[in-house]
C-alpha positions in Angstrom: 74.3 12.1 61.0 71.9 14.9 60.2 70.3 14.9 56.6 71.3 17.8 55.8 74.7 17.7 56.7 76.0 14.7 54.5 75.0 16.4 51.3 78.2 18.1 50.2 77.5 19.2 46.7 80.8 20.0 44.7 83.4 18.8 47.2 84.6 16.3 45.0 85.9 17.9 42.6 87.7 20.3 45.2 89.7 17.6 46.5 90.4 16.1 43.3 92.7 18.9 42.6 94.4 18.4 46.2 98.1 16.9 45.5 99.0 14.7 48.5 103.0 14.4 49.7 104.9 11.2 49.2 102.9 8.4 50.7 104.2 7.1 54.0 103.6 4.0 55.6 101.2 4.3 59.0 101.7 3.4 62.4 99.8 0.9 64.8 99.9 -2.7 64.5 101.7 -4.9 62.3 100.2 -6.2 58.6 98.5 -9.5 59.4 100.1 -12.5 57.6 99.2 -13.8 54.1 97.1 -12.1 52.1 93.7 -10.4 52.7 91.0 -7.8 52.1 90.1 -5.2 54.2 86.5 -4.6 53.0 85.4 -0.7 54.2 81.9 0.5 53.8 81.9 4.2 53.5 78.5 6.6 52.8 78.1 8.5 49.8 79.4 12.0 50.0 82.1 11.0 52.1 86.0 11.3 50.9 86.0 11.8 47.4 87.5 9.0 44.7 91.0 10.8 44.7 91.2 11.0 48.2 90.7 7.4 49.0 92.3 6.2 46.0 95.7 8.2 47.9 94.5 6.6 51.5 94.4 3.3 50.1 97.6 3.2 48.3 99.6 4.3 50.8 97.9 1.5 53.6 98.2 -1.2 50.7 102.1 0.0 50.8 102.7 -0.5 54.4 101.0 -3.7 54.3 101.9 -5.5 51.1 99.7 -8.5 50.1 96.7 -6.4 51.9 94.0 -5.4 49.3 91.5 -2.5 50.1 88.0 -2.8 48.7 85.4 0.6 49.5 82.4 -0.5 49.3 79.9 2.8 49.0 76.6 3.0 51.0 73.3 5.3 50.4 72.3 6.9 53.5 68.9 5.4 53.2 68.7 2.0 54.1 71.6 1.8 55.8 70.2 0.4 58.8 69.3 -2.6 57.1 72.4 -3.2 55.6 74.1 -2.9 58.9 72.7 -5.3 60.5 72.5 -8.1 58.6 76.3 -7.5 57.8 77.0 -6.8 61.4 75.3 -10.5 62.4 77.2 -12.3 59.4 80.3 -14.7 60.0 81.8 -12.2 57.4 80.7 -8.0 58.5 83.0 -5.0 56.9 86.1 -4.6 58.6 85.7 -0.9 58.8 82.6 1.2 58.8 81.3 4.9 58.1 78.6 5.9 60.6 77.0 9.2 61.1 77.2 10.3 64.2 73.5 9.7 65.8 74.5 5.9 64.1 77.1 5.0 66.6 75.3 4.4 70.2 73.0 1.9 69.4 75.5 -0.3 67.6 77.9 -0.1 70.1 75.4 -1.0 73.1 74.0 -3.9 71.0 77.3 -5.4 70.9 78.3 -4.3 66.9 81.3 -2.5 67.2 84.9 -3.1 68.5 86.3 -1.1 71.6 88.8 1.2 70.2 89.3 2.7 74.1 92.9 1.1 74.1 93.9 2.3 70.6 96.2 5.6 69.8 94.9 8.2 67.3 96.7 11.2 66.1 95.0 14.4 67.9 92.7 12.3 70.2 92.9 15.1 72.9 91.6 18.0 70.9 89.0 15.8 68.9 85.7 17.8 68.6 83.7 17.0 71.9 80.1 16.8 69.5 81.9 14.0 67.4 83.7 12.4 70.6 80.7 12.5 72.6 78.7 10.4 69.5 81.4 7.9 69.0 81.3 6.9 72.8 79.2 4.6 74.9 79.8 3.5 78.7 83.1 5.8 78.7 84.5 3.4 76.2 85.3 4.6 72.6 83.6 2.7 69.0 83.9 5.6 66.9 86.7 7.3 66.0 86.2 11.0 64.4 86.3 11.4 60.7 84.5 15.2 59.9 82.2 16.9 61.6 80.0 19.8 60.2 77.7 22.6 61.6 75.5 25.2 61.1 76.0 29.0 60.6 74.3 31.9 59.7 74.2 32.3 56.3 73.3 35.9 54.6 72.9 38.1 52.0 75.5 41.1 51.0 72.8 42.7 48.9 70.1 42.4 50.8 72.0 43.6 54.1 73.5 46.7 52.6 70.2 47.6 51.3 68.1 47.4 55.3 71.9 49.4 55.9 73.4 46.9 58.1 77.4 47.1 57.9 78.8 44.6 61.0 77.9 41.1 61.3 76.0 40.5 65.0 78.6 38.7 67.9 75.3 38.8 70.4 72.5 37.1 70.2 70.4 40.8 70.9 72.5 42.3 67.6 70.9 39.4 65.2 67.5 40.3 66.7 68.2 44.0 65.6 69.5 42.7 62.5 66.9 40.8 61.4 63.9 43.4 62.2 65.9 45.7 60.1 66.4 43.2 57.0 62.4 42.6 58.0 61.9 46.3 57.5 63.1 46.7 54.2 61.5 43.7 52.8 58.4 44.1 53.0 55.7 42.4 54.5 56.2 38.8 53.9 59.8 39.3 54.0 61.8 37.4 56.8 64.7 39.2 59.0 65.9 35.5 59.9 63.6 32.4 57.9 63.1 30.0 60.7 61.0 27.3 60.5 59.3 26.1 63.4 60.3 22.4 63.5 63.8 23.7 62.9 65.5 21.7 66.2 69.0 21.5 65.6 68.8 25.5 65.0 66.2 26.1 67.9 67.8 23.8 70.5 71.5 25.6 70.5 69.1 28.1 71.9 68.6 25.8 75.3 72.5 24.9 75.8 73.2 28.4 75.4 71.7 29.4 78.7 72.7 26.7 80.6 69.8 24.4 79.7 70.4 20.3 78.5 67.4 18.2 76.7 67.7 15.8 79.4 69.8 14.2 82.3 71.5 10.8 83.4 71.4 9.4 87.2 72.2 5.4 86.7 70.1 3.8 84.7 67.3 6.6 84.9 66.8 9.5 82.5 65.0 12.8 83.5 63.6 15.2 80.9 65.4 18.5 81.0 63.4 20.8 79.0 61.2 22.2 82.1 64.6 23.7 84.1 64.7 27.3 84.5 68.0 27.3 82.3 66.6 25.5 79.5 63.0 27.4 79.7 65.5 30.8 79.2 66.9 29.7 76.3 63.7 28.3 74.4 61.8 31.8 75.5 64.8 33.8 73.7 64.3 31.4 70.9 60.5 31.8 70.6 61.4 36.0 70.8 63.9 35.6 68.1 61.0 33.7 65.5 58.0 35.8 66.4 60.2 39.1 65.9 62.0 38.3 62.7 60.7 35.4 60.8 57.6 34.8 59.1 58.2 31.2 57.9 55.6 28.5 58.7 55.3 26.9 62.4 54.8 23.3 61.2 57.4 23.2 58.3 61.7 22.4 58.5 64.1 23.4 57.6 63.9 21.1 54.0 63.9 24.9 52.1 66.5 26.8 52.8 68.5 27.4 50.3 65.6 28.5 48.0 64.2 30.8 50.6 67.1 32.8 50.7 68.1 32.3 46.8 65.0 33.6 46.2 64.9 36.9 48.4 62.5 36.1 50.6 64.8 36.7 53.5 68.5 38.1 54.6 69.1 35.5 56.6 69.2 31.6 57.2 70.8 29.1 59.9 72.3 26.6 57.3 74.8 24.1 56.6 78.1 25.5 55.2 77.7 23.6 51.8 74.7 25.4 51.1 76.7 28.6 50.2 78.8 26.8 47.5 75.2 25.2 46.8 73.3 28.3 46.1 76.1 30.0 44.4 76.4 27.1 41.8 72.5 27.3 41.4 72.3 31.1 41.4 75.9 32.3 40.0 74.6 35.9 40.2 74.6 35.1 44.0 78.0 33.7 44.7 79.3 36.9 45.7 76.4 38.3 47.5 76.5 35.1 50.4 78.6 35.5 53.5 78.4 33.5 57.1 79.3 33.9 60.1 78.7 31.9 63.9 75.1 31.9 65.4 75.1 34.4 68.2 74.6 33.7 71.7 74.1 35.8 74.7 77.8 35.3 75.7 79.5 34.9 72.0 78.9 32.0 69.9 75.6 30.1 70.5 77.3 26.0 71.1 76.1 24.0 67.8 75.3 20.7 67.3 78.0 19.4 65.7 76.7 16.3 62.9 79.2 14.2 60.4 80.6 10.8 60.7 82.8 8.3 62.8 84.6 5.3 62.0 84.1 2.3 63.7 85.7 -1.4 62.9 82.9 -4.3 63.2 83.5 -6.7 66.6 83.0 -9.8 64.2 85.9 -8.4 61.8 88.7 -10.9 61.3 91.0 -7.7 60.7 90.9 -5.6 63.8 94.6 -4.5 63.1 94.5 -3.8 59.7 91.4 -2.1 60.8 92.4 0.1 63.7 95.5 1.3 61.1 93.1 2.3 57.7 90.9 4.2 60.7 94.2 5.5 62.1 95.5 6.9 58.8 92.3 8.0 57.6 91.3 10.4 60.6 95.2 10.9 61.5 96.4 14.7 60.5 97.6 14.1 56.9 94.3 13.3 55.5 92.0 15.7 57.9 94.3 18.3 56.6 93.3 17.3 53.2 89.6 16.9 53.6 89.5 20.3 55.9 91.2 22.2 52.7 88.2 20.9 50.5 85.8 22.2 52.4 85.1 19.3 55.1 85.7 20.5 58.9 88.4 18.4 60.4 88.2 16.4 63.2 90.6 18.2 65.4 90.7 21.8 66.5 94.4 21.4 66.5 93.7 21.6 62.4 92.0 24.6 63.0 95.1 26.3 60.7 93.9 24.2 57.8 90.8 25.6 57.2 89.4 28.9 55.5 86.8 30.9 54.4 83.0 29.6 56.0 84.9 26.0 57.1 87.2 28.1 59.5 83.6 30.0 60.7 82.4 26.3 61.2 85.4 25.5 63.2 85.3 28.6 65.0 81.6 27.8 65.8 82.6 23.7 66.7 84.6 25.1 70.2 81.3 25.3 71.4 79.1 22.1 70.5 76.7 19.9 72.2 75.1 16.5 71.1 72.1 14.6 71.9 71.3 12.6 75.0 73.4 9.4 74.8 70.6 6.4 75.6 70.2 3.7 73.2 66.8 5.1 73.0 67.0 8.4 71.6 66.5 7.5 68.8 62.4 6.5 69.7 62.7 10.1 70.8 64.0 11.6 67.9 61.8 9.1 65.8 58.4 10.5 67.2 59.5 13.6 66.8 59.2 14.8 70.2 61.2 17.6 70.2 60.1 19.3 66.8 56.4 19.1 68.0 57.6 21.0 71.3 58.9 23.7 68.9 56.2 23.8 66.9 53.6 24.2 69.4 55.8 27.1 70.7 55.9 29.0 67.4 52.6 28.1 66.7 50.9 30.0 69.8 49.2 26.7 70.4 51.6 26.0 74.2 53.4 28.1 76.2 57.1 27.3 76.6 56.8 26.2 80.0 53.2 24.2 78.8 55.2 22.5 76.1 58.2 21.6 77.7 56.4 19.9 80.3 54.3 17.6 78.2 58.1 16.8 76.0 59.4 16.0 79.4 57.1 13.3 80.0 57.6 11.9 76.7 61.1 11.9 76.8 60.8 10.4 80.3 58.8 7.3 79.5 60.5 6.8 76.0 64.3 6.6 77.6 62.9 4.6 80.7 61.0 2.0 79.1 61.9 -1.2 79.9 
């Protein structure tokens, strides 16, 4: 899960108005005897009321005397919660995680191993949101949306610096964003990017080949020094300096009011923030438009965020389980989250989609995900990688300076006994 990602404003009520087909009873194993619950802990801002009000009905039909209770989590805190249900005689039968979530629960033993298991459209899942749900070559969490960013611009202000076609290379957004610089004045940004800004600033590295770091056994190697990946950050640092005048030691927490408020042409964002900013600022909501980040060889790969499903290894419903995660990420029900705005799990849905969630899918082909050791997240915790950046933009390191002393971090934080 990123932050920023979960936080779909106005979704709700766009899948509210969604009328589902005639309920149908899912596949996979048979309804346990007797009566039960099957208790499901989703996080807020997932599927909206309507949506699992429809899910729920038609399990609870295809396996009468089985009750469905959704419980709804905040995202903070959530680790806590987890793991005292998790080491209870009694955990939830079914849980939402977001995607960083998955590893360490799985490795410690949490989660059941779904490897066996059939889902609808497992061979064109979303590699980002496969990759997450995965440990040991062994599946515990099962796709449910994904989501990505995109660059996300102004009509008015790009008609005025005369721009007409939206950039397919990564040297045409560079030329776009001097020229939006230009005509803005002098504390105007081409393209607002912050300097801690790494899920923005790291497609940079996988787009020329580079990876944050490397697997042989049990041993973990630091990437960030290679040639490949010392290409890509260089292009990245070229892209800031050139184009953006935002701070080196802030995020990407400001987005939306940065561009809402004309200080630039152009930001990397999520694709809720344009429904977000256009509800804020109506006079805006015809003046935003997206389209894929830019690479040097078409689209720049993303990092794809969002959520999987995973059942609990304590549940005493793994069936009843396996069938609600079944019928939940299964094509039905991705088609209707993808027409509200969510990106489906599948590229095979790719037809569902429109407007910026088909750009989002159209950027997802290409996607990358963090290293997969149960100890990225002391990693991403110290921040290691957003104080590489930083220094970078900053003019304090040189890339090659920088990603050496993030190389030995990341090597003694992933090797650690």
């Amino acid at each position: 899960m990123i932050k920023t990602l979960t936080r779909r404003r106005a979704l709700g009520a766009a899948l509210a108005a969604i009328t589902l087909g005639t309920a149908a009873a899912c596949g996979g194993a048979e309804a346990e005897d007797g009566p039960a619950t099957l208790n499901v802990w989703l996080m807020k801002d997932s599927a909206p009321d309507a949506v699992l009000q429809q899910v729920n009905t038609e399990f609870q039909n295809a396996h009468p005397g089985v009750t469905v209770s959704v419980q709804i989590l905040e995202w903070d805190g959530r680790d806590v919660k987890w793991k005292t249900a998790l080491a209870s005689d009694t955990p939830p039968d079914v849980l939402e995680m977001g995607n960083t979530d998955v590893l360490a629960y799985a490795a410690s033993g949490g989660l059941t191993d779904l490897t066996g298991r059939e889902f609808e459209n497992q061979a064109t899942w979303l590699q980002g949101l496969t990759e997450a749900g995965s440990y040991e070559d062994k599946l515990y969490g099962v796709p449910y949306y994904g989501g990505d960013r995109v660059v996300i611009y102004r009509k008015d202000l790009w008609q005025k610096a005369g721009l007409s076609a939206e950039p397919t290379t990564l040297a045409e957004l560079k030329a776009a964003g001097e020229k939006l610089q230009q005509s803005g004045g002098a504390d105007f940004s081409g393209l607002y990017f912050p300097g801690r800004y790494q899920y923005a600033a790291l497609p940079f590295l996988y787009d020329t080949g580079g990876v944050i770091a490397t697997r042989n056994g049990e041993k973990w190697a630091g990437a960030l020094s290679s040639p490949q990946a010392q290409a890509g950050l260089t292009n990245w640092a070229d892209l800031v300096k050139a184009v953006s005048k935002a701070p080196a030691d802030t995020d990407e927490t400001n987005l939306p009011d940065v561009l809402a408020q004309g200080r630039t042409g152009m930001i990397i964002g999520q694709a809720w923030m344009v429904g977000s900013i256009g509800k804020e600022h109506p006079e805006l909501a015809d003046q935003l438009a997206a389209f894929p980040v830019p690479g040097t060889a078409g689209p720049m790969p993303v990092f794809l965020g969002g959520s999987n499903l995973a059942s609990a290894a304590a549940s005493r419903h793994q069936d009843l389980a396996y069938d609600w995660i079944k019928l939940m990420t299964g094509t039905k029900y991705q088609t209707v989250l993808a027409q509200g705005g969510l990106l489906p799990n599948s590229t095979s849905l790719s037809g569902a989609v429109t407007g910026i969630t088909k750009i989002q899918m159209d950027a997802a082909a290409k996607s990358w995900f963090t290293p997969t050791s149960t100890k990225w997240s002391d990693v991403d915790n110290a921040q290691v990688l957003m104080d590489m950046l930083q220094s970078i933009a900053a003019g304090d390191a040189t890339v090659a300076e920088a990603t050496k002393k993030a190389d030995e971090q990341i090597n003694q934080m992933l090797n650690a006994a």
